[in-house]
N, C-alpha and C positions, 0 to 999 in steps of 0.2 A: 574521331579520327579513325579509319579504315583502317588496317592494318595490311600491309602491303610484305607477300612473304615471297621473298627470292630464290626462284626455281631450282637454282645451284645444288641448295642445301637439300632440297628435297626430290633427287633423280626418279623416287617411288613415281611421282608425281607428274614426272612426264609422258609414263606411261599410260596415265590417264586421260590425259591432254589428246595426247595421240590416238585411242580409243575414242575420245570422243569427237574427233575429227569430221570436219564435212568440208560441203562445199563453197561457204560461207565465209568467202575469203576477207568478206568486210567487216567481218565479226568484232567490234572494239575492245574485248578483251585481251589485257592485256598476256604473250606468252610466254614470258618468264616469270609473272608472280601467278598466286592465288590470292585471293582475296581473302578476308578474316571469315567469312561467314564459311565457305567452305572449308580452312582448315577446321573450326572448333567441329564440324559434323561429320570427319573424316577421321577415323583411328590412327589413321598412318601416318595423317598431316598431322596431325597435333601430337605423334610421337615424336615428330622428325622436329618439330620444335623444337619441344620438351629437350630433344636431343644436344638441340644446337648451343642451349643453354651454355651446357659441359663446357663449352669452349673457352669459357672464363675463368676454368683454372690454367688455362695459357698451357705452358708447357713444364706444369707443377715448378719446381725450383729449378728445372735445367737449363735457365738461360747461362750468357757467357759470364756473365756478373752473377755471382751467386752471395745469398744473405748469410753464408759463412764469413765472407771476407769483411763483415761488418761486423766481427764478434771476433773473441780469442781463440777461432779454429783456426782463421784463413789468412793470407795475404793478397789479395789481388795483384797479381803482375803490371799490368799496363794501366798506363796513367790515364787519368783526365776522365774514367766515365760516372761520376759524379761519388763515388766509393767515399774519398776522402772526405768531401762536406758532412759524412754520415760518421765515420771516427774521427774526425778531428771537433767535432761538435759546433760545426760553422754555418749548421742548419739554420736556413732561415724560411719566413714565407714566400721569400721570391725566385730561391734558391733549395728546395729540399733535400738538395742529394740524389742520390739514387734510388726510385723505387720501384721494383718490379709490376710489370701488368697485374700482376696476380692481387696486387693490394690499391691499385689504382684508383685513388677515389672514385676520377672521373667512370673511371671501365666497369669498378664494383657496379654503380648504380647505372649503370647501362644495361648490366645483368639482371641487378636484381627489380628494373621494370620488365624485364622477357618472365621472368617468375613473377610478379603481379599479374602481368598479363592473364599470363600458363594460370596461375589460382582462379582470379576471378571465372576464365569462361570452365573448369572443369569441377567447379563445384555444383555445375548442374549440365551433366555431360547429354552431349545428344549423339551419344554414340555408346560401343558397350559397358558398363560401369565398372566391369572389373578392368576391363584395361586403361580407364580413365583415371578408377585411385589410384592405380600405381602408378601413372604419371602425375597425379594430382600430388602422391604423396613425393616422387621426386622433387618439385616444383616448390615444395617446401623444406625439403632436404637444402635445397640451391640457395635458397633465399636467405635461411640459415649460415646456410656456409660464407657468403658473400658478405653478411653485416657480420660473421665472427673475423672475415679476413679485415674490414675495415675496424670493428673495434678493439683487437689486440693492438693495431698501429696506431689509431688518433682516440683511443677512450672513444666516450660515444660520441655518435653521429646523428642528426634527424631519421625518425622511420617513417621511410614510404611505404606503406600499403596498397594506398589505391595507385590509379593506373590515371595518371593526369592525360588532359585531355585537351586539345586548343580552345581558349577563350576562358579559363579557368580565372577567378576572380586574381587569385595571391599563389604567384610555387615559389616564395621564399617559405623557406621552414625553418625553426631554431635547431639547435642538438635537445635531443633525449634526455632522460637522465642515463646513467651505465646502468641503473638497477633496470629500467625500462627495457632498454637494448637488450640484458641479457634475459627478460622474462621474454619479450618475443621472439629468441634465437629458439629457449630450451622449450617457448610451447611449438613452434614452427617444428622441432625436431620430434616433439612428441604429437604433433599432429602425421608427421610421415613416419613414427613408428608404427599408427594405427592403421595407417593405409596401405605399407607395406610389409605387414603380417606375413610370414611364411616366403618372402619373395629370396629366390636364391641369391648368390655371389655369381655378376658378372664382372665380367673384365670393364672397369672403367665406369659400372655404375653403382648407382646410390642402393642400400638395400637398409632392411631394419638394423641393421648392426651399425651400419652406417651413420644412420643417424641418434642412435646410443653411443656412438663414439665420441661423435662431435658434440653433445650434451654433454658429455662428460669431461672434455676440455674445455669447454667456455666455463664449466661450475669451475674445475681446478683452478682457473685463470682467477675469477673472480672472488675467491676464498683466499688469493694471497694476497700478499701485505701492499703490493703499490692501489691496490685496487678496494682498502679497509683505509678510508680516509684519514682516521684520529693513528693510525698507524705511518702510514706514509707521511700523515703532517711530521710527523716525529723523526722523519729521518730525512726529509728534504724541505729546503726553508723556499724553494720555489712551487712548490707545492700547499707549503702553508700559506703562499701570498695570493694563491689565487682564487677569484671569487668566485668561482662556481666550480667548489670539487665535486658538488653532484655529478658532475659531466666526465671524472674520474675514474671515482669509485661510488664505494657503499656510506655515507655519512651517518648512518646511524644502524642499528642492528646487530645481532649475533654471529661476531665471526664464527667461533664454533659451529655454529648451525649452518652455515655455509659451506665448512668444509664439510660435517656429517653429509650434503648434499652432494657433496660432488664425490665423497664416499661412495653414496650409494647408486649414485650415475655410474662409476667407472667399474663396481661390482657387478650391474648387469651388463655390460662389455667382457669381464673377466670370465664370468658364468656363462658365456660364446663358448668353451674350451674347441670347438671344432677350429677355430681360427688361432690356437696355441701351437706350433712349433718347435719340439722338443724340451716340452714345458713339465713333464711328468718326472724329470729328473730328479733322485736324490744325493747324488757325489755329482762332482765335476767329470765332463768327460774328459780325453785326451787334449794336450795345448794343439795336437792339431786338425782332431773335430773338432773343437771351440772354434777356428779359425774357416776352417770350411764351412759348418752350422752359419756363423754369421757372414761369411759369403753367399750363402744360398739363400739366404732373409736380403742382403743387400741385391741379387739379383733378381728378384721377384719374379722367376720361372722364365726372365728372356735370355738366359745362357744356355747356348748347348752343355757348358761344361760343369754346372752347377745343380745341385739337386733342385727339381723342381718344386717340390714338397717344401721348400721354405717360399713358396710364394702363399702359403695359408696365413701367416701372418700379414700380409697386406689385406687389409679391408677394404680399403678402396684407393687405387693408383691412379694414373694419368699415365697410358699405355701409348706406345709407339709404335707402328707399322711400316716397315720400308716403302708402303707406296708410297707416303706422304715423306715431303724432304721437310721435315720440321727439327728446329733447332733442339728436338730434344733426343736428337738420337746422336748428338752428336759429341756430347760430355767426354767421352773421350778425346777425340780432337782438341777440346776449350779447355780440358787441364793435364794431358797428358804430358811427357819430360820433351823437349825441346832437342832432345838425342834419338828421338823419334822423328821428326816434323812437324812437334804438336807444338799447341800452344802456352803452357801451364799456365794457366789462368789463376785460379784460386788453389795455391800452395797453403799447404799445413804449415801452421808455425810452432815455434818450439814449445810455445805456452801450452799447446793441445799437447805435444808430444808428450810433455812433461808429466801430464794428469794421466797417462795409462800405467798402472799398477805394475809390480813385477809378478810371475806368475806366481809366488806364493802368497798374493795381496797384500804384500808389504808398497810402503809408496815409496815410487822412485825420488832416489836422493841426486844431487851433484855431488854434496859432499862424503857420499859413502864411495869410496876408493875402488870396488869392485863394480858398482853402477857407471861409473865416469868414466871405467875403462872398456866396458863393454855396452852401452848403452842400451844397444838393441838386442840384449840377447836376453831372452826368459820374461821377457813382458805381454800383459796382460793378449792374449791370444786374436782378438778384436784388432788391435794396435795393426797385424801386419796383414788382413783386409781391408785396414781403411788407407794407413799411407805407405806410399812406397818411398824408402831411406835409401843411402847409400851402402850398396851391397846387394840391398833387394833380386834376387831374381825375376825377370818377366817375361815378355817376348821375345820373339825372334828379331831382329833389326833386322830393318828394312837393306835392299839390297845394297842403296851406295855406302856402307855403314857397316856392314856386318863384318868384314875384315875388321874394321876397328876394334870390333866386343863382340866375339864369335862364343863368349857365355853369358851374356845376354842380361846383364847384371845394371841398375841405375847406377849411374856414376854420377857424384855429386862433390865430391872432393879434387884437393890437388894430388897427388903420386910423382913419388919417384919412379924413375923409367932409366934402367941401365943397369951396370954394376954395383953392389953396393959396398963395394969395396974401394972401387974404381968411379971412372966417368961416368958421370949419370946428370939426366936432366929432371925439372919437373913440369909435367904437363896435367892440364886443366881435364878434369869429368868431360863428358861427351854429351854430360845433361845439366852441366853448368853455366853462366852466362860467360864465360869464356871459351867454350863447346868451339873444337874446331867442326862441327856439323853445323850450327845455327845458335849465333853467341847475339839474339837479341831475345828468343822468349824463352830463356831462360828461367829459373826457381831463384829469387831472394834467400830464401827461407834455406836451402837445404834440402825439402823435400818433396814430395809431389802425392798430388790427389789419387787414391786406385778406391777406395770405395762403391760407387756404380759404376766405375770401368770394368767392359767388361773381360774377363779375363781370356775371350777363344782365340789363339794363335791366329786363326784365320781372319781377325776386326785387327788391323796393323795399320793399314794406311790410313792417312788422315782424313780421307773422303768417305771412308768406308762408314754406314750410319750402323749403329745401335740398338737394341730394340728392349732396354732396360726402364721398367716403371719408376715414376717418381711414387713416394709411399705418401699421399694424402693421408690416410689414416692407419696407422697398424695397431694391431690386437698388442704388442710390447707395449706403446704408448700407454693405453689403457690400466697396464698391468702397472706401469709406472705412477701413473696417477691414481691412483687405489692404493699405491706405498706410500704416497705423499700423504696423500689425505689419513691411512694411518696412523702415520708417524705426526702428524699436528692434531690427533685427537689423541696421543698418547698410546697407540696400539701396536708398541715396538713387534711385540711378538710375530704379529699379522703382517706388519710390511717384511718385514725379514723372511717370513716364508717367500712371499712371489719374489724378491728380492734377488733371492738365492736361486730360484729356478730360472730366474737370467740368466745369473754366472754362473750355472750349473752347465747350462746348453752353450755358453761363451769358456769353459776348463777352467772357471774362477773358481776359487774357496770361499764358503760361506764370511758374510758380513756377521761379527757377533754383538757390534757397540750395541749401544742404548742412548735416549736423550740425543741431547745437540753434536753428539760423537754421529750417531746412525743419521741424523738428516745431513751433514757434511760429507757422509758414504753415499745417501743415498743420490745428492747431488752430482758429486763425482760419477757415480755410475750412471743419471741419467746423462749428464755429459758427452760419455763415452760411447755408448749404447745409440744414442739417438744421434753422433755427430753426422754433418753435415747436413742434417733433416731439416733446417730452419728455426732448431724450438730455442737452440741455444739465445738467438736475438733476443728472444719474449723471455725467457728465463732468469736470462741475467735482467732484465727488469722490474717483471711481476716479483720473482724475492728479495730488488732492490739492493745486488751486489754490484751493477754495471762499473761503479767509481773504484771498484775494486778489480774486475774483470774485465772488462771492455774497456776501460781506460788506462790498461797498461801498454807500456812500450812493447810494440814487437820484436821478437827475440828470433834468431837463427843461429844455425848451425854451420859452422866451419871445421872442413876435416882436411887433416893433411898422414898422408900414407909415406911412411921412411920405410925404405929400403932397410932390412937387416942387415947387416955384415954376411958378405961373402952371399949372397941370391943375387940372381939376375933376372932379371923382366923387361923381356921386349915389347909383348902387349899386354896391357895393366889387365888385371884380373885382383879383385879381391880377395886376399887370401892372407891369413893370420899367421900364418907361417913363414911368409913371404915379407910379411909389412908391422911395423908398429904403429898405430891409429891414434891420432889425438883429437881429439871433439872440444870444441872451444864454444863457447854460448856465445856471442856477442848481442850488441841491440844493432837494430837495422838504422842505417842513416834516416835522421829526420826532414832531410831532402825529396825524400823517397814516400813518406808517413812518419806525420808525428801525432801519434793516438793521444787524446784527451776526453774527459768525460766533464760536461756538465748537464745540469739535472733537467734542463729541459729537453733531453732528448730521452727521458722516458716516454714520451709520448712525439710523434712527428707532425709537425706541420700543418695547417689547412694552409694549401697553395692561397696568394692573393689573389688568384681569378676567380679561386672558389670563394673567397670573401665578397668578393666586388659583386658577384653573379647571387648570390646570397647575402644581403647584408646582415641578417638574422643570424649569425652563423659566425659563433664566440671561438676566437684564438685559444688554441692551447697555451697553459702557461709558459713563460721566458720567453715566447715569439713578438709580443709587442713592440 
């Protein structure tokens, strides 16, 4: 089969078209593709491939549905786009829920035949060989990447290697085993470490670091307990009934050995120190460098107002540029407070809020009397770059608006308004769903997304795009995974260092536990540290808490603001002096979401087209 490449993707190339021009008006070639024979002999064309690859990470996590709101971070606001099937556990093969491009069965392996492709012809380049490995060694970077994005969702999958071709006798294929999958991910990765030796950090591609990162998360993934069969039999009985846990996990062998691996994977990541970020620290800084420090790592160098220097922690992103109108600059808009014009998409729930420490690492209580009354004051410094609460300071409102809240505060409660002696009314937040601005996209929850929002006065309107990287891989992760892996080969001492140089550059105080004390620390801190990055989904899986985590009721926050005796407030403004504050937990109507967990969604679905089109191709367990 020719390979037919569309001139679109490669503008280099019309250049040459153009050059080679004559008179030859009947020439049958066609001039919008090139043909396969001229890209593999062309530098430029077989970069621009290679290039095109990339597109397959979609637009990293920033679509409008985001894999927060499938775990105890988020709530999705608006009904119906398949969110529920995925917490309510009503997963089926005809029905999967919601799954982003990014994990698409169908899209992975649309990819990862453009990287068969890209392998087969650049292992014997006919063009210059050093600019061939480093795309050869991308090409394996990708392919890697693609079978990690499908086997953290569905355990393993069949590997395609070769490059099918019409008239092929059999392209049914069974699944793998998981041991399988993960040997060709981490040789695929150590195939493009060799290839891209010494290759700098670009914006948006693959380099040697890269691919030590992503080895060193597939070994973490694999070393835990959902993915150590005689382990998981033991804690889920749908897992013991089914007959092919090979296609799981590991059914036989050394766990220990397995984490020592992914040990020593995520140690040559940590031994990167150039891609470290305020990592040298030994006290905590200020609560409000910890808060900046970890805004500047959330904006990944696309803020004017944020140090750029924390974009050395991203390894590798999925960059945004205003000329393109893509859905990923627009995160602001898709979760912003609805007192704005935005749309709060995936609001924080209380379960997250609840898990950020107070600032002297003590854990937040309900029932400690000084926690209950002030919620938000003295916690962990992370807490007020990721979500924006009620009282919050942000931007400027927008012009029909700014009378309303001329300090610029989220409103998210009810308040009194008048005399507090006297006649007084109460009226609704301005980012509530009772908002006299716009009382349909409202926050459930209480609170609202600020994380990769980005914070420049001047990004306000809802049109206005963003230019904030999603973190495909960061240097923190790594450091995280190298704690883990410590701390399950018994080496408290050693994850508590890089541990503490988190919450050192985050104004946290050192973690001091030991034992099943320090991996319940370490958990919570990876929680916090990595939210909204997508790992919480996998997390709460791979160590087999989901029936405890993902399957609890969603909780919000209800505030109501009383007027003192004797203050008057004509326009609300938050202030403690003015108002007495009561914070109420409630669960969220199960009209709305009613979270359940059963155990076949440790692993998602094969679609029944993808059965019917394969019949080789074994149901994950509880789907039958």
């Amino acid at each position: 089969m020719k390979l037919k490449f569309k001139l679109q993707y490669i503008p280099l190339a019309l250049m040459g078209l153009m050059a080679s021009c004559n008179d030859d008006f009947v020439s049958t070639k066609p001039l919008g593709e090139v043909s396969e024979d001229v890209v593999w002999t062309d530098g430029a064309l077989a970069q621009a491939f290679v290039y095109e690859i990339y597109n397959g990470f979609g637009v990293g996590g920033f679509y409008e549905q985001q894999m927060a709101s499938m775990t105890d971070e988020a709530l999705f606001t608006h009904p119906g786009r398949g969110i529920n099937t995925v917490t309510e556990s009503r997963s089926n093969a005809a029905d999967q829920g919601y799954i982003m491009d990014t994990y698409n069965y169908g899209h992975m392996y649309s990819r990862i035949r453009a990287t068969n492709i890209a392998i087969q012809q650049l292992r014997n380049p006919q063009f210059d060989k050093g600019q061939a490995d480093k795309l050869l060694g991308e090409a394996y970077f990708l392919r890697a990447y693609f079978y990690q994005q499908l086997l953290r969702l569905y355990g393993s999958v069949p590997l395609i290697t070769n490059v099918y071709e019409l008239g092929e006798a059999d392209y049914m294929k069974e699944r793998n085993t998981y041991e399988e999958c993960v040997n060709l991910i981490v040789n695929d990765c150590d195939s493009a470490v060799t290839l891209m030796q010494g290759v700098g950090k670009v914006d948006g591609r693959a380099n040697e670091v890269a691919a030590l990162a992503l080895k060193a998360r597939v070994l973490t993934y694999a070393a835990s307990d959902l993915h150590d069969i005689p382990t998981a039999k033991g804690k889920s009985a749908t897992i013991s009934a089914y007959s092919k846990p090979e296609f799981l996990g590991y059914v036989s062998g050394d766990k220990r050995a397995r984490w020592q691996k992914a040990k020593d994977a995520a140690k040559k990541v940590v031994d990167h120190s150039e891609y470290g970020y305020q990592m040298s620290l030994t006290a905590p800084v200020t609560a409000e460098q910890g808060t900046a420090n970890y805004l500047d790592i959330a904006m990944g160098g696309g803020s004017k107002v944020a140090n750029a220097e924390g974009k050395k922690d991203l390894i590798l992103g999925r960059f945004f540029v205003d000329l393109k109108d893509e859905r990923g600059g627009y995160v602001g808009r898709d979760n912003g407070p609805n007192g704005y014009h935005n749309w709060s998409g995936n609001t924080p729930i209380q379960l997250l809020v609840d898990d950020y420490e107070m600032l002297t690492g003590v854990k937040f209580s309900w029932d400690n009397p000084a926690h209950k009354a002030a919620p938000y004051t003295n916690r962990d410094p992370r807490f007020y770059a990721t979500i924006s609460h009620d009282g919050s300071t942000w931007k400027p409102r927008t012009e029909d608006v700014k009378n309303r809240d001329p300090y610029n505060q989220i409103q998210t409660g009810r308040y009194e308004i008048g005399n507090g002696s006297g006649s007084k009314t109460v009226s609704f937040g301005l980012d509530t769903r009772n908002s006299p601005i716009e009382d349909w996209n409202g926050s459930y929850t209480g609170y609202y997304y600020r994380k990769f929002v980005d914070p420049n006065p001047a990004i306000i309107d809802q049109n206005t795009r963003q230019q904030i990287p999603w973190p495909l891989l960061r240097y923190t992760e790594a450091v995280l995974n190298y704690a883990e892996a410590c701390i399950e080969l018994g080496e408290d001492a050693e994850a508590k260092t890089w541990l503490n140089k988190i919450r050192f550059r985050s104004g946290m105080p050192a973690i001091t536990e030991t034992g099943a004390a320090l991996k319940e620390r370490y958990r919570n801190e990876r929680r916090i540290e990595l939210a909204y990055e997508e790992h919480r989904f996998f997390d709460a899986r791979r160590w087999m808490i989901a029936p405890t985590t993902l399957g609890r009721k969603v909780t919000i926050m209800d505030i109501f603001g009383q007027l003192k005796p004797g203050k008057t407030v004509n326009i609300y403004k938050y202030d403690i002096n003015n108002y007495t504050y009561t914070y109420t937990v409630n669960t969220l109507n199960p009209g709305i979401e009613n979270r359940s967990w059963n155990d076949k969604m440790y692993f998602t679905s094969f679609h029944r087209d993808e059965i019917n089109r394969n019949t080789k191709l074994l149901q994950n367990p509880g789907y039958q």
